[in-house]
MMTF fields as JSON, N, C-alpha, C and O atoms, coordinates in Angstrom:
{
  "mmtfVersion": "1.0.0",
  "mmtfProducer": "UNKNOWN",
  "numBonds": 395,
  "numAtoms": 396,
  "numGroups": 99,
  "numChains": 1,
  "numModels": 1,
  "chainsPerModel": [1],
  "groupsPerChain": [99],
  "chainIdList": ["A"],
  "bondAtomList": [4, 2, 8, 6, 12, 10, 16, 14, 20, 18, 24, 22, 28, 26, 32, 30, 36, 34, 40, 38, 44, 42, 48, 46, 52, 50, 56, 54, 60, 58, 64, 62, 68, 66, 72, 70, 76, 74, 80, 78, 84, 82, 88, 86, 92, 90, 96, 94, 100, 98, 104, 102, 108, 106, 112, 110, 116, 114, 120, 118, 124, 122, 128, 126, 132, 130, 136, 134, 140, 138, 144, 142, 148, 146, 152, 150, 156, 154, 160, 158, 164, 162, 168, 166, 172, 170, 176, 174, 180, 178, 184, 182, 188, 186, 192, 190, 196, 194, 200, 198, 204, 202, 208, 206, 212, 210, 216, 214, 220, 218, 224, 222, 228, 226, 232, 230, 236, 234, 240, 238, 244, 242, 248, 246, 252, 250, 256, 254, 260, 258, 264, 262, 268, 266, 272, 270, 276, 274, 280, 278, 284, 282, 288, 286, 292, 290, 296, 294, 300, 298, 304, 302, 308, 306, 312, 310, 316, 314, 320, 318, 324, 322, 328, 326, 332, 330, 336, 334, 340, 338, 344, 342, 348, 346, 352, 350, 356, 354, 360, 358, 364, 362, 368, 366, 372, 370, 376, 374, 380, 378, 384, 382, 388, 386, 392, 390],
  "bondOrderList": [1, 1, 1, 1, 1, 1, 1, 1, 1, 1, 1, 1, 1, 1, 1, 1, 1, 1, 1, 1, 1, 1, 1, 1, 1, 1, 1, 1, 1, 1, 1, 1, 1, 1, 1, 1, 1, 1, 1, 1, 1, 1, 1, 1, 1, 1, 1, 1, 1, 1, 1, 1, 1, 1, 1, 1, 1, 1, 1, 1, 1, 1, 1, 1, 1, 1, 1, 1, 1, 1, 1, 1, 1, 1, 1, 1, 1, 1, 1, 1, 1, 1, 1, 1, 1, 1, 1, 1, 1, 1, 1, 1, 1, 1, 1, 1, 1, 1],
  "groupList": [{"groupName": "UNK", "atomNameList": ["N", "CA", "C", "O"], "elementList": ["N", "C", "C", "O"], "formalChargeList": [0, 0, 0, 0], "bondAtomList": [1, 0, 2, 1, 3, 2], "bondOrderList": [1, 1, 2], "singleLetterCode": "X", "chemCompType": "L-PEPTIDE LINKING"}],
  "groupTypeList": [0, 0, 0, 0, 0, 0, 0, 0, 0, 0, 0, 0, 0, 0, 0, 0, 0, 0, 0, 0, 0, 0, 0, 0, 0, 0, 0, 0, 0, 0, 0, 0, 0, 0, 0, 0, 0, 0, 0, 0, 0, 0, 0, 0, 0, 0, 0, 0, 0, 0, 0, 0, 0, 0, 0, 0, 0, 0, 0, 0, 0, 0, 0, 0, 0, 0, 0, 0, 0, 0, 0, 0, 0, 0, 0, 0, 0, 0, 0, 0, 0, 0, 0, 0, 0, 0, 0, 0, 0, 0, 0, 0, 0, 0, 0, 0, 0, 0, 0],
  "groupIdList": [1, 2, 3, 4, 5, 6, 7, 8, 9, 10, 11, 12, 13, 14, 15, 16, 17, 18, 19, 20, 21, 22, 23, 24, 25, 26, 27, 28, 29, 30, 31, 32, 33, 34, 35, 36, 37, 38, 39, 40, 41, 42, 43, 44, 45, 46, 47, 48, 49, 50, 51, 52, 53, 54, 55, 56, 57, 58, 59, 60, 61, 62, 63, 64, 65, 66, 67, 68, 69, 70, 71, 72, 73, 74, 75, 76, 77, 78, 79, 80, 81, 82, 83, 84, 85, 86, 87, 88, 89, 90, 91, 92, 93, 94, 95, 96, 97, 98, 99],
  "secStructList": [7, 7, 2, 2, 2, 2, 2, 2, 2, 2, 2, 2, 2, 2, 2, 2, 2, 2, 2, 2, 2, 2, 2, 2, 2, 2, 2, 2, 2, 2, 2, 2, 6, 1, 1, 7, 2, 2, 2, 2, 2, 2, 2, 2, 2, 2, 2, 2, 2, 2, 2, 2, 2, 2, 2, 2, 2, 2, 2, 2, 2, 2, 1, 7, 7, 7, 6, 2, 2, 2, 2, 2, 6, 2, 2, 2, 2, 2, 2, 2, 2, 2, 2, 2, 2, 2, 2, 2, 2, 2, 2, 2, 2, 2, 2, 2, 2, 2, 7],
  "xCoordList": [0.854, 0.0, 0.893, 1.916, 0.285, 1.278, 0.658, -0.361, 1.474, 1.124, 0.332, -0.303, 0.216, -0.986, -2.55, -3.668, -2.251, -3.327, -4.298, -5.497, -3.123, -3.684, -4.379, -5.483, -3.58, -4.684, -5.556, -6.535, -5.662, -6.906, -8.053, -9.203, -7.52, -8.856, -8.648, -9.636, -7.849, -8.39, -9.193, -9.917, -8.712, -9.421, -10.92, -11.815, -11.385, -12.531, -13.485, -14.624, -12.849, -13.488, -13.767, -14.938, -12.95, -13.522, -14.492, -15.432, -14.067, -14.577, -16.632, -17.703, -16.521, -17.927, -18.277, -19.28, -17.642, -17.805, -18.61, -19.676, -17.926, -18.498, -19.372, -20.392, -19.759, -20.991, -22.164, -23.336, -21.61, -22.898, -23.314, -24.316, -22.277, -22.762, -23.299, -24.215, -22.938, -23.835, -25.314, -26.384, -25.208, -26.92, -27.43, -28.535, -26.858, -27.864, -28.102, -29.236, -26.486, -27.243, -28.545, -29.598, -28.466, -29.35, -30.659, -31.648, -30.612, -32.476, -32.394, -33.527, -31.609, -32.258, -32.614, -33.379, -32.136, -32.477, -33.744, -34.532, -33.914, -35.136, -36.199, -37.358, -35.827, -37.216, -37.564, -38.665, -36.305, -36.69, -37.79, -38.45, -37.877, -38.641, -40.198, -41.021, -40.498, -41.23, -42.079, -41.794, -43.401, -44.451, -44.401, -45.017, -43.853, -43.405, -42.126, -41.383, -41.587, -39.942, -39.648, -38.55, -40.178, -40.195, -39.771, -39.086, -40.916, -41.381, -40.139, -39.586, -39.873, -38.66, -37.387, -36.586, -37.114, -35.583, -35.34, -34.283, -36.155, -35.975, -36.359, -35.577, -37.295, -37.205, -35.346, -34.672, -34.9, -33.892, -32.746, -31.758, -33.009, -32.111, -31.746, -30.68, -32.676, -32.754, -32.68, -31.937, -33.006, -32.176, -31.18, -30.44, -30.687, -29.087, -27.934, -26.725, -28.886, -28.035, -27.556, -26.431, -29.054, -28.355, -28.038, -27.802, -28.034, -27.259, -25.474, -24.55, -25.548, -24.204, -23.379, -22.257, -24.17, -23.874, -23.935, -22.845, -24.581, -24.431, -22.742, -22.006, -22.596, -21.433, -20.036, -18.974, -20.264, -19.407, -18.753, -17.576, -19.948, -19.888, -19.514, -19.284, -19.353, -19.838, -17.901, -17.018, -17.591, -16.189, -14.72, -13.656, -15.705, -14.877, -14.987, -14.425, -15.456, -16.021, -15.143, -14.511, -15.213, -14.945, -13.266, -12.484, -12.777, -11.914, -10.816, -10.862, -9.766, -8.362, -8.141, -7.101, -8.937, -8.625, -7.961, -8.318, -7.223, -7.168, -8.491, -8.993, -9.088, -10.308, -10.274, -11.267, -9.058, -9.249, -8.973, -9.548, -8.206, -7.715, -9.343, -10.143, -9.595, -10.989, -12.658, -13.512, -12.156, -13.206, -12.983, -14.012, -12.237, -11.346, -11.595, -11.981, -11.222, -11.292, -13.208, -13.95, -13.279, -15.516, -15.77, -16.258, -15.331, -16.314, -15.289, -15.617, -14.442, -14.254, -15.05, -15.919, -14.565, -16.117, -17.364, -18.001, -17.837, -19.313, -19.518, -20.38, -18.742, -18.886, -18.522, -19.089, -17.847, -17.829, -18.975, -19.401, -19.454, -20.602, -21.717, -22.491, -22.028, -22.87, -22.786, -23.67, -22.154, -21.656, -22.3, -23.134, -21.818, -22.382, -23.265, -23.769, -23.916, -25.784, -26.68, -27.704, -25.766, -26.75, -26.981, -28.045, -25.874, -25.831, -26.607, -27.409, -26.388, -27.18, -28.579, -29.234, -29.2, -30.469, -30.946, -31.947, -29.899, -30.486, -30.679, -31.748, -29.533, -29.529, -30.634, -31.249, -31.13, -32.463, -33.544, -34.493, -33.666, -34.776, -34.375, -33.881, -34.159, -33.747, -34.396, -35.324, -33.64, -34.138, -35.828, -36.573, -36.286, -37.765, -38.687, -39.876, -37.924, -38.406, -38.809, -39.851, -37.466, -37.343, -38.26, -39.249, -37.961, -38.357, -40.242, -40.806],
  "yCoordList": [-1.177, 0.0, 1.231, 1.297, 2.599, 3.644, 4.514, 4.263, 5.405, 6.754, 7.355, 8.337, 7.107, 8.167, 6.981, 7.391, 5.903, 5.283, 5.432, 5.579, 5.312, 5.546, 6.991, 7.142, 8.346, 9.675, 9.674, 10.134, 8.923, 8.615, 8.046, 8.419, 7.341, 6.346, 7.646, 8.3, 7.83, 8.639, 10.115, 10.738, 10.414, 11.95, 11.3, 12.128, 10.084, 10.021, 9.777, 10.245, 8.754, 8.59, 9.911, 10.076, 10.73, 11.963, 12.938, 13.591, 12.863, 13.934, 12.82, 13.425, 11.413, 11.058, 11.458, 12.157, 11.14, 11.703, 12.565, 12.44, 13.905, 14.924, 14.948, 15.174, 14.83, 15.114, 14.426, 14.803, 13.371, 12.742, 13.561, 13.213, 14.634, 14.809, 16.14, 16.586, 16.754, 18.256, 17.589, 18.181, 16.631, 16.085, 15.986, 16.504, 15.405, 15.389, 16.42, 16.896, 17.36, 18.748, 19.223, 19.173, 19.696, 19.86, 19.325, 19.846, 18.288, 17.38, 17.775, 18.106, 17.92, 17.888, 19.425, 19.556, 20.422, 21.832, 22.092, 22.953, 21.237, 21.402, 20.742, 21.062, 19.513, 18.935, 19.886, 19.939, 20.616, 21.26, 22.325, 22.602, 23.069, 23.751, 23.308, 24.177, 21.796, 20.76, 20.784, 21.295, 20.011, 19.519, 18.49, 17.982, 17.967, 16.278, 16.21, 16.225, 16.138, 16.308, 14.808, 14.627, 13.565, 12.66, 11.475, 10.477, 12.337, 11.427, 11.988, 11.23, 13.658, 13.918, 13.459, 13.162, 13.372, 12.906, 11.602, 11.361, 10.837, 8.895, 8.847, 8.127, 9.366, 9.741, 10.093, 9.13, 11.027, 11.372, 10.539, 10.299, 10.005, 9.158, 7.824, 7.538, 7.418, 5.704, 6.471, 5.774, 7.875, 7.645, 7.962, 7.426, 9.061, 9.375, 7.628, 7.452, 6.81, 5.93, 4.787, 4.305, 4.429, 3.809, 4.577, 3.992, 5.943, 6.423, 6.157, 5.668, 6.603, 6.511, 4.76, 4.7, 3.726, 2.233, 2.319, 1.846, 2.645, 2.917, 3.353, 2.803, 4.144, 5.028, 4.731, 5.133, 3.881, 3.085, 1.955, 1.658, 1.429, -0.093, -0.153, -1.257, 1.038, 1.409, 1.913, 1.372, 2.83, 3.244, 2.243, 2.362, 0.657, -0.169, -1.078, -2.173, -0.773, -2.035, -1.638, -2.442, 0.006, 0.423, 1.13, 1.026, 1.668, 2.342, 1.377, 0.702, 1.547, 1.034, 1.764, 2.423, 1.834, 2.266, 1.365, 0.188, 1.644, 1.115, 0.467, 1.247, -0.742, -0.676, -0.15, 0.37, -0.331, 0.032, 1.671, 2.317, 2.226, 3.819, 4.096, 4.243, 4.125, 4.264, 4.635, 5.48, 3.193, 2.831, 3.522, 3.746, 3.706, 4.236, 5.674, 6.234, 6.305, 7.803, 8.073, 8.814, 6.885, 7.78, 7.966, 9.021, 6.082, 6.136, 7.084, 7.07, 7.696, 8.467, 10.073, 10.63, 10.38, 11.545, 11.603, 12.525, 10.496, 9.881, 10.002, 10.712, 9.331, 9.151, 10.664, 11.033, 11.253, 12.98, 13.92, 14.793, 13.724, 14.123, 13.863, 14.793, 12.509, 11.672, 12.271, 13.128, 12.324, 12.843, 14.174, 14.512, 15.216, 16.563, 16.951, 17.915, 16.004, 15.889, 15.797, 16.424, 14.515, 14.209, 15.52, 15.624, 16.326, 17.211, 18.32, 18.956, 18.527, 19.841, 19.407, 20.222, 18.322, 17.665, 18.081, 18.798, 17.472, 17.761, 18.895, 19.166, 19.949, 20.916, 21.613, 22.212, 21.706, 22.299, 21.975, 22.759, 20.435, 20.282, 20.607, 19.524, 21.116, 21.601, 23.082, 23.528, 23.598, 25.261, 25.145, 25.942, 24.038, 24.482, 23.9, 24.159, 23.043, 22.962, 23.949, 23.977, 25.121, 25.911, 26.741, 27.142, 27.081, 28.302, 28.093, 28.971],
  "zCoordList": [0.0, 0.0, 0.0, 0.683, -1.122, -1.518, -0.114, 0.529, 0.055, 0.867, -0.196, 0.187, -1.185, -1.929, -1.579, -1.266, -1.712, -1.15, 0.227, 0.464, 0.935, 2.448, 2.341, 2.862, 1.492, 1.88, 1.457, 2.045, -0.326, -0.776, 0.246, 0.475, 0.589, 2.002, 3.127, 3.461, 3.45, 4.702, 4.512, 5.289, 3.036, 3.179, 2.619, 2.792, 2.022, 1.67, 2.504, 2.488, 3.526, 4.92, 5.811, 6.153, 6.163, 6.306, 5.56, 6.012, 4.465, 3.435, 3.519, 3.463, 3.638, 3.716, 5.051, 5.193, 5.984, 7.094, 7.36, 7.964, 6.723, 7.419, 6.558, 7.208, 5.1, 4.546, 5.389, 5.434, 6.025, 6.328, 8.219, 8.845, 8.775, 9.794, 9.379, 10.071, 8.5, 7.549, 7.1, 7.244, 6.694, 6.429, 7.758, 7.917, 8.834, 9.856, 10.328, 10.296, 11.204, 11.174, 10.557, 11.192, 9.282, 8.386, 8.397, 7.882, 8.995, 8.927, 10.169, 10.518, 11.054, 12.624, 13.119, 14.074, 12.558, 12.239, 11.682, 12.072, 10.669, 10.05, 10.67, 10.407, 11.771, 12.401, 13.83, 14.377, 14.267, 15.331, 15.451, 16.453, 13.766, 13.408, 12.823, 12.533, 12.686, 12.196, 13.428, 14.511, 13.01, 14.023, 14.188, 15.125, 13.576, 13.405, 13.722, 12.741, 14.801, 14.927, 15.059, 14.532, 15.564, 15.107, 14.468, 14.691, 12.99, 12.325, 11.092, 10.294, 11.21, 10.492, 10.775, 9.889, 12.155, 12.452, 11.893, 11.311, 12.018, 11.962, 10.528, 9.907, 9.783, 8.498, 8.083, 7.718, 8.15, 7.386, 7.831, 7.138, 9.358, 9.962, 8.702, 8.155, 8.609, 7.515, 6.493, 5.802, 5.537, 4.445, 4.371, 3.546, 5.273, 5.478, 5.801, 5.655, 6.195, 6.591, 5.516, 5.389, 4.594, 3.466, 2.199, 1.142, 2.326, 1.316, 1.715, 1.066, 2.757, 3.804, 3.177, 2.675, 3.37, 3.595, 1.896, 1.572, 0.78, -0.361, -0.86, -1.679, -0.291, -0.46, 0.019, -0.456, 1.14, 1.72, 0.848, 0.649, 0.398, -0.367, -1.531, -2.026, -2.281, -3.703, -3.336, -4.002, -2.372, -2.263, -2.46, -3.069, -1.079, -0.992, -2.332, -2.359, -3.036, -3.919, -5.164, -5.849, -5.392, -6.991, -6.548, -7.493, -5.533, -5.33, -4.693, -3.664, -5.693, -4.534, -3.275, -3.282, -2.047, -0.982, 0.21, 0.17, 1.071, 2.395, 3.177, 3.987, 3.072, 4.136, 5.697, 6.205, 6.397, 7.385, 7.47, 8.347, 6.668, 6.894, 6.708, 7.632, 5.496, 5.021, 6.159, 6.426, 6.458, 7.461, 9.068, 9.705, 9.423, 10.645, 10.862, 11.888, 9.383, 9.177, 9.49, 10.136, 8.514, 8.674, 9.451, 9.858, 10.547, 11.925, 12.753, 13.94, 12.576, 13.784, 13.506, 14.177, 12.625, 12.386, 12.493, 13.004, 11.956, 12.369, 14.033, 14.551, 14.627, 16.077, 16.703, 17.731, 16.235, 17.077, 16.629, 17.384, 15.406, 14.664, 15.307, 15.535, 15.74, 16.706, 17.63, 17.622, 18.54, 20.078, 19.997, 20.837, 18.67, 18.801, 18.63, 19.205, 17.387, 17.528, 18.861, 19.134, 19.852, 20.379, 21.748, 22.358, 21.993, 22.577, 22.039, 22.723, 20.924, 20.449, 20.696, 21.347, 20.335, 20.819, 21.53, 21.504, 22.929, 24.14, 24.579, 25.126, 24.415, 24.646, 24.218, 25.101, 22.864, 22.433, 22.796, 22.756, 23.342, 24.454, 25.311, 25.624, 25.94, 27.173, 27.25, 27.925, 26.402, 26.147, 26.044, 26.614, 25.237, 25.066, 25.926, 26.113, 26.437, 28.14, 29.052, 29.707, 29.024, 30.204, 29.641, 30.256, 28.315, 27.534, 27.028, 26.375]
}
């Protein structure tokens, strides 16, 4: 495996990464403002997720990448992305709790 390989996998794993924590932002912004907050979150949740597993599969399948740089790089963005969702969440219930 080249060092141009490994950045290939790692900047794609990021670079999916974060698109996929800008989509959730993005749907979860938009359900906070929704009457259905819901039925929008878990909605965009399952298609954000097999577009995500699409993109993954379609990466490892067609691209000479690293699987693990690859895979390593997403889920660690995914998982801080996760972490910051689930805070902003709360936090905004929280506010419209008090508020």
């Amino acid at each position: 495996m080249g060092s141009e390989q490994l950045v290939l996998s790692i900047g794609l794993g990021i670079g999916l990464g974060l698109l996929y924590v800008f989509a959730s932002y993005a749907s979860n912004k938009r359900a906070l403002r929704s009457g259905r907050f819901t039925l929008v979150v878990v909605s965009a949740m399952t298609l954000r997720m097999f577009v995500a597993l699409l993109f993954l599969a379609g990466i490892l399948l067609m691209l000479p990448v690293s699987d693990v740089a690859f895979l390593g790089s997403f889920f660690v963005i995914f998982g801080i992305g996760l972490a910051a969702e689930t805070l902003t969440l709360h936090r905004s219930k929280r506010e419209s709790d008090a508020g």
